[in-house]
C-alpha positions as CSV (number, residue, x, y, z in Angstrom):
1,X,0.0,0.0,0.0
2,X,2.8,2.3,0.6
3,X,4.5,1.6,-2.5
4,X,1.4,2.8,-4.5
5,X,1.1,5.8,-2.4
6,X,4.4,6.9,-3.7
7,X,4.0,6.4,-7.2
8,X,0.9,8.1,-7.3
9,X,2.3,10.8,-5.6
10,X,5.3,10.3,-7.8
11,X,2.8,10.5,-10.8
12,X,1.1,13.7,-9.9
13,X,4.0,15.4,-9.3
14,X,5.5,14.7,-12.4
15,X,1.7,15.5,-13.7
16,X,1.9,19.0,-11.6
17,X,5.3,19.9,-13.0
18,X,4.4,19.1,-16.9
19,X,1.1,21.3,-16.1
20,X,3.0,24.0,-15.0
21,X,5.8,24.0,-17.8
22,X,2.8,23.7,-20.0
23,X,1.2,27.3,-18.4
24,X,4.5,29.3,-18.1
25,X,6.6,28.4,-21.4
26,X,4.3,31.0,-23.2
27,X,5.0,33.3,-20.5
28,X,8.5,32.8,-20.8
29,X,9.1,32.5,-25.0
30,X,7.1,36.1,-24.4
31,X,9.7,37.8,-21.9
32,X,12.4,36.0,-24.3
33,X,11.1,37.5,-27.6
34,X,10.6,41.4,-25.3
35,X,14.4,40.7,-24.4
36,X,15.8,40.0,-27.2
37,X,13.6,42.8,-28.9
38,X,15.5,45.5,-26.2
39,X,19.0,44.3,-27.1
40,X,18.1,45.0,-30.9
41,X,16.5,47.9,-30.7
42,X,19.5,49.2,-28.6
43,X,21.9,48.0,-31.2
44,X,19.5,49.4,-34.1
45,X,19.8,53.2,-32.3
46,X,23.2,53.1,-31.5
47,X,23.6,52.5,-35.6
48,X,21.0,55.2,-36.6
49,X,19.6,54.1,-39.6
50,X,16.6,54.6,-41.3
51,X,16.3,51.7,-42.6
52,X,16.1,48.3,-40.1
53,X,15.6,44.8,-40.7
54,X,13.0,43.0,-38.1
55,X,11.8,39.5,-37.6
56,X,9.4,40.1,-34.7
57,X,6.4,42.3,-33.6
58,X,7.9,42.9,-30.3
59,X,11.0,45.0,-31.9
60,X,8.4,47.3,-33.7
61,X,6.7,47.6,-30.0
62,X,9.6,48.6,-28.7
63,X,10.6,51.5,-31.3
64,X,7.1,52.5,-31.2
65,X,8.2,54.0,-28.0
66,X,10.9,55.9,-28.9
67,X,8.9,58.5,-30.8
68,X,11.9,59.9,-32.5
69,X,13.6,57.4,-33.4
70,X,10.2,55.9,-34.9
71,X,10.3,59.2,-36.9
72,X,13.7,58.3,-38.5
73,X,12.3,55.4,-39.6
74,X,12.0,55.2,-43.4
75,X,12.2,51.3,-44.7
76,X,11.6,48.0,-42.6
77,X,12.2,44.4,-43.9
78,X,10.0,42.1,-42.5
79,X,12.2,38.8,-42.4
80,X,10.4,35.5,-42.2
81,X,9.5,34.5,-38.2
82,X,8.9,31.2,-39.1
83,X,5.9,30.9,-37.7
84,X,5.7,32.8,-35.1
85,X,3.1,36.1,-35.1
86,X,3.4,38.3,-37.4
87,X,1.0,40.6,-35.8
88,X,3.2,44.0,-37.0
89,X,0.0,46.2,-36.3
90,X,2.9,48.5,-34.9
91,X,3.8,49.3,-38.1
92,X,1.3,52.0,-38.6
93,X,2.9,54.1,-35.7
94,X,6.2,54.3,-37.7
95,X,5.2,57.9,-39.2
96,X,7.1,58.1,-41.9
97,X,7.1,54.5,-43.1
98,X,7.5,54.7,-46.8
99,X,8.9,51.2,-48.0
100,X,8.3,47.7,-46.5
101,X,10.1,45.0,-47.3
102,X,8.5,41.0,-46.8
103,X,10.2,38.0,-47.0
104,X,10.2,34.0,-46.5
105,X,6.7,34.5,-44.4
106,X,4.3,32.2,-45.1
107,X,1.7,34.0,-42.9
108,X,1.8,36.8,-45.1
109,X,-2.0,37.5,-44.5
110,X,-2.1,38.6,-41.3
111,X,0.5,41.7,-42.0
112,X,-1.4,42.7,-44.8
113,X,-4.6,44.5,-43.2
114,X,-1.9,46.9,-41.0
115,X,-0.2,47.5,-44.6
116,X,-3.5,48.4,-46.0
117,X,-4.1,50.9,-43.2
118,X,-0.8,52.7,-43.5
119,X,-1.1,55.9,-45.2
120,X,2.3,57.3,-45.6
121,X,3.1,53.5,-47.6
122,X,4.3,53.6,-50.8
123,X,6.2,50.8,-51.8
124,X,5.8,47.2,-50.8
125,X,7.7,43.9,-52.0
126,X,7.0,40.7,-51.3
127,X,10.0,38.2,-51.7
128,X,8.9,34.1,-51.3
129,X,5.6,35.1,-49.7
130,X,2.9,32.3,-50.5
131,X,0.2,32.4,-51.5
132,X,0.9,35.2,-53.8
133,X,-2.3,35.1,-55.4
134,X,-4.0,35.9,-52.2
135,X,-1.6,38.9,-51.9
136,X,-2.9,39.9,-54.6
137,X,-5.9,40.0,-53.8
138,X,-5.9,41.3,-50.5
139,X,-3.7,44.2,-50.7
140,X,-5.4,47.2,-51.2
141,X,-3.7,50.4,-50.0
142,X,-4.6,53.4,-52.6
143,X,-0.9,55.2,-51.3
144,X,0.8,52.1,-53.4
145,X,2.6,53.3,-55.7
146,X,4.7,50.2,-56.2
147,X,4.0,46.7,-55.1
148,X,6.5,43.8,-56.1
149,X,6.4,40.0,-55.6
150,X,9.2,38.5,-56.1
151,X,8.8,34.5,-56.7
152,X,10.2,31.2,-57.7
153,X,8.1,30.5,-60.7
154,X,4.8,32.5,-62.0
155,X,1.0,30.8,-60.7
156,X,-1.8,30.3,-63.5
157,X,-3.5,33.0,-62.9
158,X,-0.8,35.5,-62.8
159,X,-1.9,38.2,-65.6
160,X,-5.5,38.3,-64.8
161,X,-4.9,39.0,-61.1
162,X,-2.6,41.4,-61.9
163,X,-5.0,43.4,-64.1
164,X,-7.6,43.3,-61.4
165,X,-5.0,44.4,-58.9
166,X,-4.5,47.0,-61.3
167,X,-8.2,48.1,-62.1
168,X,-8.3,48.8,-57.9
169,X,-4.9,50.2,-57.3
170,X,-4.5,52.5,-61.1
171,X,-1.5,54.6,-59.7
172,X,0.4,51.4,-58.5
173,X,3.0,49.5,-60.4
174,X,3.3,46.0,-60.1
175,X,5.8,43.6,-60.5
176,X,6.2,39.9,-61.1
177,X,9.3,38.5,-61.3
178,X,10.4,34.9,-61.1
179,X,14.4,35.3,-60.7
């Protein structure tokens, strides 16, 4: 009888401490990702440029803050989180955001409503974003005056999605390219 006592006491404790790795490790990737995004936003001021690569919504959060060095901000590349949020709704407090740059995101979608909303946006490539057809579709920002999608080979329906693209956005230019 004792025996079993301890190995179901065993049990649930092992049970308890999966449980509780299972509600902090969110938590914990989350203070992890707000670190990391204070070291490079740190190294990104003391180089002052105005134009800043970024693979994660916390670093936009972060320069959000600093309202002048949000105001130097001209160009961001988006580089690919691999699956991780690319919630960048940040992005429209950059205030002089001109230029965005995309690539290797496959959850493409979800940045593109915040691009839409950005007013001072004017050019915005896409390079190995899939589905490209949706982008396409989807992207609708009347400030475009460039959108490019850069892509290993050309879909079907290429042309006629680009004329209808075209027939929304008239002072855009878009650009397929399959190099």
């Amino acid at each position: 009888m004792k025996i079993v006592r301890i190995v179901v006491c065993f049990i649930a404790f092992i049970g308890f401490g999966v449980l509780a790795l299972v509600i902090v490790h969110p938590y914990l990737l989350k203070m992890a990702a707000r670190s990391q995004a204070e070291k490079d936003y740190l190294r990104l001021v003391s180089e002052a440029n105005t134009e800043i690569y970024v693979g994660s919504p916390e670093l936009i959060d972060r320069i959000v803050k600093d309202k002048r060095f949000a105001e130097s901000i001209t160009k961001v590349h988006l580089v690919g989180p691999d699956g991780k949020s690319m919630d960048f709704a940040s992005l429209r407090e950059l205030p002089n955001l001109a230029s965005v740059d995309i690539s290797y995101c496959h959850g493409v979608e979800t940045v593109i409503p915040t691009l839409n909303k950005m007013t001072s946006l004017k050019e915005v490539k896409f390079f190995l974003c899939f589905p490209n057809e949706m982008i396409l579709q989807t992207i609708d920002s009347t400030s475009l005056i460039e959108i490019a999608i850069y892509s290993h080979r050309p879909w079907p329906n290429a042309d006629e999605q680009v004329n209808i693209t075209r027939d929304r956005l008239p002072n855009c230019t878009i650009r397929l390219t399959n190099d």
